[in-house]
Each structure stands twice: as C-alpha cells, then as structure tokens.
KEFIKOL-538650 format. One line per 5 residues: number of its first residue (from 1); their letters; for each residue x, y, z of N, C-alpha, C. Coordinates in Angstrom, 1 decimal, padded with zeros to 4 digits, always signed. Layout:
BEGIN
NUM> A> X/Y/Z/X/Y/Z/X/Y/Z ~ ... $
# end
This chain:
BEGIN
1> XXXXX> +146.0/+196.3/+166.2/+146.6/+195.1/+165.9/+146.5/+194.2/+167.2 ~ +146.2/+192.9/+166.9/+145.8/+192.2/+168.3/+147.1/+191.8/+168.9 ~ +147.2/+190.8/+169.9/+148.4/+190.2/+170.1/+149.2/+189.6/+169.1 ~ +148.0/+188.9/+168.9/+149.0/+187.6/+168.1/+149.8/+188.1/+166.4 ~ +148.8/+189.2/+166.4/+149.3/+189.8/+165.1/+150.1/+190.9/+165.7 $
6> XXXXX> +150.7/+191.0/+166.3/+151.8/+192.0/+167.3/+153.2/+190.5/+166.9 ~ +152.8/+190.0/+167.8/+153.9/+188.3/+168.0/+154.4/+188.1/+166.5 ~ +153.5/+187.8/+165.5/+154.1/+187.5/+164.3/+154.6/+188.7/+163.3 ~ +154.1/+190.0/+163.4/+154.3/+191.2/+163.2/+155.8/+190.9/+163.2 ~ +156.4/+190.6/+165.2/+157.5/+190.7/+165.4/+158.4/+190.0/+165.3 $
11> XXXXX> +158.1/+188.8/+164.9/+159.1/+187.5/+164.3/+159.1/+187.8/+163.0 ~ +158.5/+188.2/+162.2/+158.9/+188.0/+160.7/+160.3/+189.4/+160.6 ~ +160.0/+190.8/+161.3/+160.8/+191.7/+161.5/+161.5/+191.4/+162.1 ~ +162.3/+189.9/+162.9/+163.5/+189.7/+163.6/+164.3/+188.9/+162.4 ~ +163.6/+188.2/+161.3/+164.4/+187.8/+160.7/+164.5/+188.9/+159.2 $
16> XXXXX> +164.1/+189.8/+159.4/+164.6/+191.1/+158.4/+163.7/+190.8/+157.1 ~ +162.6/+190.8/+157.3/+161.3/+190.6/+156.9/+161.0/+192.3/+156.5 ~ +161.2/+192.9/+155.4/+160.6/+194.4/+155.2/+159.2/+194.2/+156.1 ~ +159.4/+195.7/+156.7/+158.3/+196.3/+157.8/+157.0/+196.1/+157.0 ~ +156.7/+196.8/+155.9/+155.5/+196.6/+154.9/+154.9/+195.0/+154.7 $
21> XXXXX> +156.2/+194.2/+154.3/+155.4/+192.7/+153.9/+154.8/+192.0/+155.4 ~ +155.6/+192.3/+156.4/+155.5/+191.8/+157.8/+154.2/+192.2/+158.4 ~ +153.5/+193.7/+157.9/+152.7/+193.8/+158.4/+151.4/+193.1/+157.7 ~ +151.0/+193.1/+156.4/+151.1/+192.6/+155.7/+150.4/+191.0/+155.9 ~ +151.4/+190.6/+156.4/+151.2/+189.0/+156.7/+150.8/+188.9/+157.9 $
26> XXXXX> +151.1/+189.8/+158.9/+150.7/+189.8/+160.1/+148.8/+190.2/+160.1 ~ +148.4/+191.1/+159.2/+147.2/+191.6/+159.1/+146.2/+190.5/+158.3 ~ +146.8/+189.8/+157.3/+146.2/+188.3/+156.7/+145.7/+187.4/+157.5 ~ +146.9/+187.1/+158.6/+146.5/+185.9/+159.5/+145.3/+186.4/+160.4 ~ +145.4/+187.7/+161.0/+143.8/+188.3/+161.8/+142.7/+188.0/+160.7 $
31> XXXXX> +143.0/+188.4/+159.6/+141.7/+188.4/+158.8/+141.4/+186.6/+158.7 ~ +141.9/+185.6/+158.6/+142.0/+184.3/+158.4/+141.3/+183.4/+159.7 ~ +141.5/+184.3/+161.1/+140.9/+183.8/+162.2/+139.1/+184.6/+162.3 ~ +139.3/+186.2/+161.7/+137.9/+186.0/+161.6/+137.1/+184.9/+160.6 ~ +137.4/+184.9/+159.6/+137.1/+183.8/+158.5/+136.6/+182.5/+159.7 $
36> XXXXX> +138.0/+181.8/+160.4/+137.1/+180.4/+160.4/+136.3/+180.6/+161.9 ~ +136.0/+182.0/+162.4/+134.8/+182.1/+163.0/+133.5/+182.3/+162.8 ~ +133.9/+183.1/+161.3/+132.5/+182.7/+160.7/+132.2/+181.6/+160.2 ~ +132.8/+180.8/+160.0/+132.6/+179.2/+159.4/+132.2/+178.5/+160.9 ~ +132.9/+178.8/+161.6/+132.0/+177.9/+163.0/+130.7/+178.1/+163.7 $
41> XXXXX> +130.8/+179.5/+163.1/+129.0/+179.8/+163.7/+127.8/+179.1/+162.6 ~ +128.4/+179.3/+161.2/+127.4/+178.8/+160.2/+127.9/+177.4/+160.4 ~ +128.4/+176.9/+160.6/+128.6/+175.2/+161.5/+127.4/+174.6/+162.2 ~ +127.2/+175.8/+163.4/+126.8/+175.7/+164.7/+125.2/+175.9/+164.1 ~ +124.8/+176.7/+163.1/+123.6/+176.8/+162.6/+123.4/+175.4/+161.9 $
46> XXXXX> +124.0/+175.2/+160.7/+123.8/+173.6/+159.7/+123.6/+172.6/+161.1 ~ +124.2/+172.7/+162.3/+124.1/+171.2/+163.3/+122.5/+171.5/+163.4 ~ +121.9/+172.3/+163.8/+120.6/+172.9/+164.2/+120.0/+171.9/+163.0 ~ +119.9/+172.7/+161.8/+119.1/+172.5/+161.0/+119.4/+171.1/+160.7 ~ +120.3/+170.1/+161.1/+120.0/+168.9/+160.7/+119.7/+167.7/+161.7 $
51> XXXXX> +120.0/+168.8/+162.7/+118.9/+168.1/+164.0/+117.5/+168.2/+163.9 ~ +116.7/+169.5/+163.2/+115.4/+169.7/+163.0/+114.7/+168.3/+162.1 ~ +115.8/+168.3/+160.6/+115.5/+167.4/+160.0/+115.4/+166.1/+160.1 ~ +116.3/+165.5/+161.2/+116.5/+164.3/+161.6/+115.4/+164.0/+162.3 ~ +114.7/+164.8/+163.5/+114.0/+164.9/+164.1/+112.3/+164.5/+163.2 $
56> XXXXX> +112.3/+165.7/+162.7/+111.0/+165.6/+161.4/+111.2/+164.0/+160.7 ~ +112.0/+163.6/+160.3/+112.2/+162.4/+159.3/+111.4/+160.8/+161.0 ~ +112.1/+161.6/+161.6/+111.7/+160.4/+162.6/+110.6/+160.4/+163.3 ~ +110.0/+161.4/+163.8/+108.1/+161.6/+163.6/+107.3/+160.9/+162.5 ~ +108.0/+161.6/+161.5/+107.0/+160.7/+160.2/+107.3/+159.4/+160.4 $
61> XXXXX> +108.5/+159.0/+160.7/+108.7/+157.6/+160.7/+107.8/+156.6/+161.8 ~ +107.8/+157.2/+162.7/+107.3/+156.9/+164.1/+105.8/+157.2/+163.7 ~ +105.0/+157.9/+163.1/+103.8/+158.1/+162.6/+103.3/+157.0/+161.6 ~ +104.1/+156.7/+161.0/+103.4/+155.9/+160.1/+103.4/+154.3/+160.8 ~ +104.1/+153.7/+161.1/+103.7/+152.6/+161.6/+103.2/+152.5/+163.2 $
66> XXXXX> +102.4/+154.0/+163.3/+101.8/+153.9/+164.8/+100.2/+153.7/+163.8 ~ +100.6/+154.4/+163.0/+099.2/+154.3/+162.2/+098.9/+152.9/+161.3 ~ +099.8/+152.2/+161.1/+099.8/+151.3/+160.5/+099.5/+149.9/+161.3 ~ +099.6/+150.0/+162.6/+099.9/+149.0/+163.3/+098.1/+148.3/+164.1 ~ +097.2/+148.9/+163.2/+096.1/+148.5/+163.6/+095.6/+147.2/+163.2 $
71> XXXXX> +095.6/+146.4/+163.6/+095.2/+145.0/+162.6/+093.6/+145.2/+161.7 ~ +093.8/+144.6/+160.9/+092.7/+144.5/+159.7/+092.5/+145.7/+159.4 ~ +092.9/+147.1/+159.3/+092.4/+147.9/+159.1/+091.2/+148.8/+160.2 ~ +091.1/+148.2/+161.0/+090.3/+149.0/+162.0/+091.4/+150.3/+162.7 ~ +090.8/+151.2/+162.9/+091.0/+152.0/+163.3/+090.3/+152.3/+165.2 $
76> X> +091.2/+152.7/+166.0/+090.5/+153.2/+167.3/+090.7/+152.1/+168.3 $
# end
C-alpha cells in the first residue's frame, strides 16, 4: 500500500469507516492514478503522431506551390 493509500486508508477508518470498505476505497484510488498514467503516456504518443502529421500535411503543402511556382510551365 503506497502512502497516499495508507493517508486515505486512515481517514476513512478515523471516521468509523468498516476496515474492509476503507481498504477497499483506499485500493480504488491507487488503481485510478495508475489509469490516468496510462492515459498520459498514450497522450504523450497521440502529440507525436500529430506532430508527424502536421508536419507531412505541410511538406506537401510547401511542395506543391514550390512546384507550381514556375511561370508558363517551364520547369528548371
């Protein structure tokens, strides 16, 4: 049991909280902080991948009117 589920463990059992439900609740809230650390690493991946994409969208963008920008159609 970490701290913090020690600390709330021991507040819910100061106000006469059955030992079972308190632990209980106290074991939920640990499970609930690994939860939103896995949501912050698949976060930290989705920023990635929509920097790749933004990236790609802006090449093409930047490609086509580098390509376009030849008058009459000459090329070189």
């Amino acid at each position: 049991m970490s701290t913090m589920q020690a600390e709330v463990f021991e507040a819910f059992r100061s106000i006469d909280i059955p030992e079972e439900k308190a632990l209980k609740a106290a074991t939920a809230l640990g499970q609930r902080d690994t939860d939103v650390t896995a949501l912050k690493s698949d976060r930290s991946v989705m920023k990635w991948m929509m920097g790749f994409v933004l990236a790609f969208q802006v090449a093409i963008f930047v490609k086509l009117f580098i390509h376009c920008t030849a008058p009459f159609g000459r090329h070189g």
